[in-house]
C-alpha positions as CSV (number, residue, x, y, z in Angstrom):
1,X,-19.6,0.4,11.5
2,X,-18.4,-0.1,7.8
3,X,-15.5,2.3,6.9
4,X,-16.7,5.3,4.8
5,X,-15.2,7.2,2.3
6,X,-15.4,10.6,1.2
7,X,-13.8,12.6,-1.6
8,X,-14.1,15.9,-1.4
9,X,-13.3,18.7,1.6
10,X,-15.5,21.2,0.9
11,X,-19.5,21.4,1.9
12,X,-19.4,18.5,3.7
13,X,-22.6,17.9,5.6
14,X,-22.6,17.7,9.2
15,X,-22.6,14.3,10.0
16,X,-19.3,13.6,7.7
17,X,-17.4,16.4,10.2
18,X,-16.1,16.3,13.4
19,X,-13.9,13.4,13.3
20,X,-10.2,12.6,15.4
21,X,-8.0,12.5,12.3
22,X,-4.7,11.0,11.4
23,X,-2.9,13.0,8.3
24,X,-0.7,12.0,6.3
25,X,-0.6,9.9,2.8
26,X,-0.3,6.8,4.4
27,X,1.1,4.7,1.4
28,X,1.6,1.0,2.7
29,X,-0.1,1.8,5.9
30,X,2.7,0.7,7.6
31,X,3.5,-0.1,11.3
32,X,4.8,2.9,11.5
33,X,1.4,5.1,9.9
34,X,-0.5,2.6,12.5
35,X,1.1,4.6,15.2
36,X,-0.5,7.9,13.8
37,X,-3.8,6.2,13.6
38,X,-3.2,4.5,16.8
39,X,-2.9,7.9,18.5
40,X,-6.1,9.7,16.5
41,X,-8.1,6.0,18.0
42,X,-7.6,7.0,21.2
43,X,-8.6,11.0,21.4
44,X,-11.5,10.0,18.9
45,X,-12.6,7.1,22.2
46,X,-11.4,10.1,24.4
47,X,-13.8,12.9,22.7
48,X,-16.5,10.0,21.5
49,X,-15.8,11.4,17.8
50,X,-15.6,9.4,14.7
51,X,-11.9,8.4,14.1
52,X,-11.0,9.5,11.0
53,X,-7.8,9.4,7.8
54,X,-7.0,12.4,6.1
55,X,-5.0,11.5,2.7
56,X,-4.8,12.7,-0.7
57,X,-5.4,11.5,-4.2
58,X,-3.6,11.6,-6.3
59,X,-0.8,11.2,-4.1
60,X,1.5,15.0,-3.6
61,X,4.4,13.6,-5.3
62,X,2.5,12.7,-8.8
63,X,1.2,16.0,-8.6
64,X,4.7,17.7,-8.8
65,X,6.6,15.0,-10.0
66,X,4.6,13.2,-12.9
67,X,7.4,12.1,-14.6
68,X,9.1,9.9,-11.6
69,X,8.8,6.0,-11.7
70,X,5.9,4.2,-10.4
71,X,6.4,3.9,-6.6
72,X,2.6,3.1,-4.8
73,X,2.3,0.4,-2.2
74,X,-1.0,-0.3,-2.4
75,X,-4.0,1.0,-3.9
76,X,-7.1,3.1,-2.9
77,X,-8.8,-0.5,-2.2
78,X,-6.1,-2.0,-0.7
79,X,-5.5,0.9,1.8
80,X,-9.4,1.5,3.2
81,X,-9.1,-2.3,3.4
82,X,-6.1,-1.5,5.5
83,X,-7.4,1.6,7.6
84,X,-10.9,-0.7,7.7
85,X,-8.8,-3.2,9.8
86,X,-8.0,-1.1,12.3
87,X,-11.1,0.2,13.3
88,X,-11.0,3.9,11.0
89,X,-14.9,5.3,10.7
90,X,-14.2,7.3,8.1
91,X,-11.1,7.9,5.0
92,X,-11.1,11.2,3.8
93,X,-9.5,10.5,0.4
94,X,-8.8,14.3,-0.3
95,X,-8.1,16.0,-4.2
96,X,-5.0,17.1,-4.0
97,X,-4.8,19.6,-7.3
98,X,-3.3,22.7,-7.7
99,X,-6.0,24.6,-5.6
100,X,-4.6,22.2,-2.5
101,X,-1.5,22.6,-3.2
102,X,-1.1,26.1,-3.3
103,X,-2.6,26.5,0.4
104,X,0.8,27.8,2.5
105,X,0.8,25.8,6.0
106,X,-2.1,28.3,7.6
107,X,-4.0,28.3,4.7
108,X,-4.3,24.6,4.3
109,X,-5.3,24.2,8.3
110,X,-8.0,27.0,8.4
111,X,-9.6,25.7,4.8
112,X,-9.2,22.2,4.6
113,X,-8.8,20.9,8.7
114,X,-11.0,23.5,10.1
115,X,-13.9,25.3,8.0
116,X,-14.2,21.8,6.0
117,X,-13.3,18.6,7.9
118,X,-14.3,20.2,11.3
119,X,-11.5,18.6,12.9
120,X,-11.8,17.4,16.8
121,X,-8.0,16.5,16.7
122,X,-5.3,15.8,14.3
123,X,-2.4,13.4,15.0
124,X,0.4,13.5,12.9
125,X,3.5,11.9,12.5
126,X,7.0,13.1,13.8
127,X,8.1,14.2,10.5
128,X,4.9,15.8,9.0
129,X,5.0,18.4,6.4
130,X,2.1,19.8,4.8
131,X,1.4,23.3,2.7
132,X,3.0,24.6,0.6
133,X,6.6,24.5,-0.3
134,X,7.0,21.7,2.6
135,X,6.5,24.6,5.3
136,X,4.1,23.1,8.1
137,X,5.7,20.7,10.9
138,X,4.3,18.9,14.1
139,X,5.4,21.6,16.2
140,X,3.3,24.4,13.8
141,X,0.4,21.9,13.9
142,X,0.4,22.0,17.5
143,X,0.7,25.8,17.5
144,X,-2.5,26.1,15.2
145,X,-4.2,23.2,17.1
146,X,-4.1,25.7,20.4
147,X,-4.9,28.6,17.9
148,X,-8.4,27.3,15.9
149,X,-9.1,25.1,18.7
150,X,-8.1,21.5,18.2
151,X,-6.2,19.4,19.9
152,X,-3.2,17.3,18.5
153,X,-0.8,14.4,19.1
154,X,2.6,13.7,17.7
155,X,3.1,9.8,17.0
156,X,7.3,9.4,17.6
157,X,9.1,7.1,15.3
158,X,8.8,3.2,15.1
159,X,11.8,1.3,14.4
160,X,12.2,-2.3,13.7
161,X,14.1,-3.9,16.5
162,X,13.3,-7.6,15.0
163,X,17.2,-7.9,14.1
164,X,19.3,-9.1,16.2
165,X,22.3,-7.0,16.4
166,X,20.3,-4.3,14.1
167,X,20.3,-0.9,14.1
168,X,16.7,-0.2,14.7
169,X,15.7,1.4,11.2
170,X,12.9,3.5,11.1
171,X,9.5,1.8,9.7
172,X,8.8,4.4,6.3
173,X,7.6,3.7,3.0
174,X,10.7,4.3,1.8
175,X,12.3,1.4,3.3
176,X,9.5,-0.4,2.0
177,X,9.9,0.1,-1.7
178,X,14.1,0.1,-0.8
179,X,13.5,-3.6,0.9
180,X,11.0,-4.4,-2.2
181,X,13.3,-3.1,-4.7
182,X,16.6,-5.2,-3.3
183,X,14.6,-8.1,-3.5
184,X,14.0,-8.3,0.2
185,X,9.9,-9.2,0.5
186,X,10.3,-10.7,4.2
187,X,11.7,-7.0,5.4
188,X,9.3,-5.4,3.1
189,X,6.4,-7.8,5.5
190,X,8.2,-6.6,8.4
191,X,7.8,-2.8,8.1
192,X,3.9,-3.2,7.0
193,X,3.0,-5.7,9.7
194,X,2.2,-7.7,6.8
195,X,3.0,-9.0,2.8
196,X,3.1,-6.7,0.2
197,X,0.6,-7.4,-2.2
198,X,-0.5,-6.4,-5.9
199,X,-4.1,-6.5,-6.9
200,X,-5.8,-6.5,-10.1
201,X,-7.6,-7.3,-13.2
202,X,-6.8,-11.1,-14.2
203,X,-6.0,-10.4,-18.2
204,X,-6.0,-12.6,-21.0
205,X,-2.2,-13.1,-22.0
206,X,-1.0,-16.1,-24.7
207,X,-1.9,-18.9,-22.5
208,X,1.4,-20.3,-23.3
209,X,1.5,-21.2,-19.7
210,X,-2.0,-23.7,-20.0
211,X,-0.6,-25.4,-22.8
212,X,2.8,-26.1,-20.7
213,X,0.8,-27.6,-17.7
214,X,0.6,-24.1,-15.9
215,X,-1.8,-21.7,-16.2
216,X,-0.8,-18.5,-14.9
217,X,-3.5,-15.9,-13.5
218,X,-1.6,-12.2,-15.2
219,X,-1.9,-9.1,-13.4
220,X,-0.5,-5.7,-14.4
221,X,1.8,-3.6,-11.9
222,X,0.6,-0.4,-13.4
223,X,1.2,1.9,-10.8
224,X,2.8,0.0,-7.4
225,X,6.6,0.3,-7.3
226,X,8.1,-2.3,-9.1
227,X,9.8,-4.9,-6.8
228,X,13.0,-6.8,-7.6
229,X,11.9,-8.4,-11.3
230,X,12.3,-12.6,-10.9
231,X,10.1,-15.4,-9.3
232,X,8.3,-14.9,-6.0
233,X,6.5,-17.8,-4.1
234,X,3.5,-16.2,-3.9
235,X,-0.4,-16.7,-1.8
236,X,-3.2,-15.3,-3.8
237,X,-6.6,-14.0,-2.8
238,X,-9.4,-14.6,-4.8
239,X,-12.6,-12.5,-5.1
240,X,-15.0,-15.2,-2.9
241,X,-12.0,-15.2,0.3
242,X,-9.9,-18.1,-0.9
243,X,-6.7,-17.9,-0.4
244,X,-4.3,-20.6,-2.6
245,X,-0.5,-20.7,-2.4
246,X,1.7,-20.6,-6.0
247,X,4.7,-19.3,-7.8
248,X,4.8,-15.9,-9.1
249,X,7.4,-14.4,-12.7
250,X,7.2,-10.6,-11.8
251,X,8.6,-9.2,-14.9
252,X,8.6,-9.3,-19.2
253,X,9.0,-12.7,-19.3
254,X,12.2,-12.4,-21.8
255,X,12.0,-15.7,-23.0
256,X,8.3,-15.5,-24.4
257,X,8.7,-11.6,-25.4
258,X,6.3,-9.6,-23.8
259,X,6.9,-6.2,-23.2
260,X,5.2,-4.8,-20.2
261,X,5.7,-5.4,-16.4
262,X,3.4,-8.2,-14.7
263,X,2.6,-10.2,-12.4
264,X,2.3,-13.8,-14.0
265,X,0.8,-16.4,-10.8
266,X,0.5,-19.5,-11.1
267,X,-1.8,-21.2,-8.6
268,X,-1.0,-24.3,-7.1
269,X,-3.9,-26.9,-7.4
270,X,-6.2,-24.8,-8.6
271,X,-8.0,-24.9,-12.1
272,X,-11.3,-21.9,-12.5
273,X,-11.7,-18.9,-14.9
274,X,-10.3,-15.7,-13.4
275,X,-10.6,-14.0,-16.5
276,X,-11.8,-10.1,-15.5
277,X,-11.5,-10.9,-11.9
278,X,-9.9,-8.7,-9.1
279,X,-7.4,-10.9,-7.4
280,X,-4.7,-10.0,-4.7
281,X,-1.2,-11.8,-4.5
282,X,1.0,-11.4,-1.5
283,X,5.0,-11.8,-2.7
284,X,6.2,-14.2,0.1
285,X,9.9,-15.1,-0.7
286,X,12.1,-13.9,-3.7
287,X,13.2,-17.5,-5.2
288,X,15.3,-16.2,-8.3
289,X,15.9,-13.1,-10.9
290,X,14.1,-13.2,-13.8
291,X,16.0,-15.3,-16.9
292,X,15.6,-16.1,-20.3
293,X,15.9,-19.5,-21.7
294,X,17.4,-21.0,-24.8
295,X,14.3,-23.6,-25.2
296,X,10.9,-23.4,-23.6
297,X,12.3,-27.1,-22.3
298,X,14.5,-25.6,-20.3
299,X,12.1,-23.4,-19.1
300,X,10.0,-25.6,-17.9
301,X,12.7,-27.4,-15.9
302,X,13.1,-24.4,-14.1
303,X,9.4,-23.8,-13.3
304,X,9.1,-26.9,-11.6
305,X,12.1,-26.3,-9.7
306,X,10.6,-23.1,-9.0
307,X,7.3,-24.6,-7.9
308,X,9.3,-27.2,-5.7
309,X,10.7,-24.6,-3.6
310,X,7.5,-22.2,-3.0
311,X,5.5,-25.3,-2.4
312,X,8.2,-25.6,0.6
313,X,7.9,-21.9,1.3
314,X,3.8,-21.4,1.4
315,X,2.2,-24.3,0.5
316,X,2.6,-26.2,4.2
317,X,0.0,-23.4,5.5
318,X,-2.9,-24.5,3.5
């Protein structure tokens, strides 16, 4: 069954209610969030109900904090790709506008959950908040579960127990865009149970790289959170399933001038138009910050040093 998604809450027909749902916003879709689906799985195999994920668009914090730095994970593709993988019937990608969030904790169960999604069960997270002003928690979700009739599980915390010696941190999005933002891509990998990855448009830039002997495939960041700026080695997905290994300048490229982030790949062995294509580049290993040079000779040095050592990091799994 092909994951489907629907945008809306209200008047839904009958056949798009009924579902064992995981809520939350699920940015990253992390090992972690794949608890909380992971427990709405098994009541929906339990009750024989579609097993669905309740999230929001755009996400809460935009809504009250417009102004705040980029910070997404992934986008709307990139996560029903996500939620696809493990298995999810259907995404309820839900409005959230001021209607939504002026629902206090009752109001947002009875309305949304009940009368409109027809919810069989709802699991949630340990530290689930919802309605307004923050108010709702697992245990009041458990209360209104008993009260309109559903039934609900509370997914404890994950922690990551790879490091030797560690403290076993919590998996969050938070640590995510913390481990992203240090420069970390490896513990980033580890929290998601996979690479962090941008996706988009391949745009036209100078095409100084094609003249050098490199032409790069550029991607805005636009909204993700904006990792550690410098050279990545990188693996890169193309639209027909290809995957090709390369090194990655995330950043405003100082020493050519331009202004805005992105993501500037190039892609080892690998010569074809891209130009308005929808790519996908996982950041593998952070090689180096981002520098400017005093001669585009230089420069190019360095990029072959650069492609040296991510042909070491990705290139031996193609």
């Amino acid at each position: 069954m092909l994951l489907k998604t629907i945008q809306a809450w209200k008047d839904l027909p009958p056949e798009a209610r009924g579902a064992s749902v995981a809520l939350g916003n699920f940015d990253g879709v992390h090992r972690g969030h794949q608890q909380v689906i992971a427990q709405a799985a098994k009541a929906a195999l339990a009750g024989q109900t579609p097993l669905g994920v309740v999230s929001f668009d755009p996400h809460p914090r935009r809504l009250f904090r417009p102004s705040e730095p980029a910070f997404k994970l992934m986008t709307h593709g990139q996560q029903a790709r996500a939620l696809a993988g493990l298995g999810v019937d259907v995404f309820y990608l839900l409005p959230f506008d001021f209607e939504m969030a002026s629902f206090g904790d009752r109001e947002f169960v009875e309305k949304v959950l009940v009368e409109g999604l027809g919810v069989k069960h709802v699991a949630v997270g340990f530290d689930i908040s919802f309605g307004r002003g923050r108010s709702g928690s697992a245990e009041l979700m458990k209360a209104y579960g008993d009260e309109y009739g559903f039934t609900v599980s509370v997914a404890e915390p994950v922690a990551d127990t790879s490091k030797e010696g560690g403290d076993g941190e919590k998996f969050s999005s938070t640590g995510v865009r913390d481990a992203l933002r240090d420069g970390h891509p490896e513990q980033a990998a580890r929290i998601l149970g996979r690479p962090f990855a941008i996706e988009g448009v391949v745009r036209r830039g100078q095409q100084l790289g094609r003249q050098l002997g490199f032409p790069t495939a550029n991607v805005e960041v636009e909204d993700y959170v904006v990792p550690r700026l410098g050279v990545y080695a990188t693996r890169t997905r193309l639209p027909d399933g290809r995957e090709v290994p390369g090194v990655a300048n995330l950043g405003n490229n100082p020493t050519t001038g331009i202004v805005e982030t992105r993501l500037e790949t190039w892609l080892f062995d690998f010569d074809e138009d891209l130009y308005g294509q929808i790519i996908e580049t996982d950041l593998i290993a952070f090689l180096r910050p981002e520098l400017k040079f005093d001669s585009l000779d230089l420069m190019i040095e360095q990029i072959h040093r650069d492609e040296q050592q991510a042909r070491a990091i990705v290139a031996p799994a193609f």
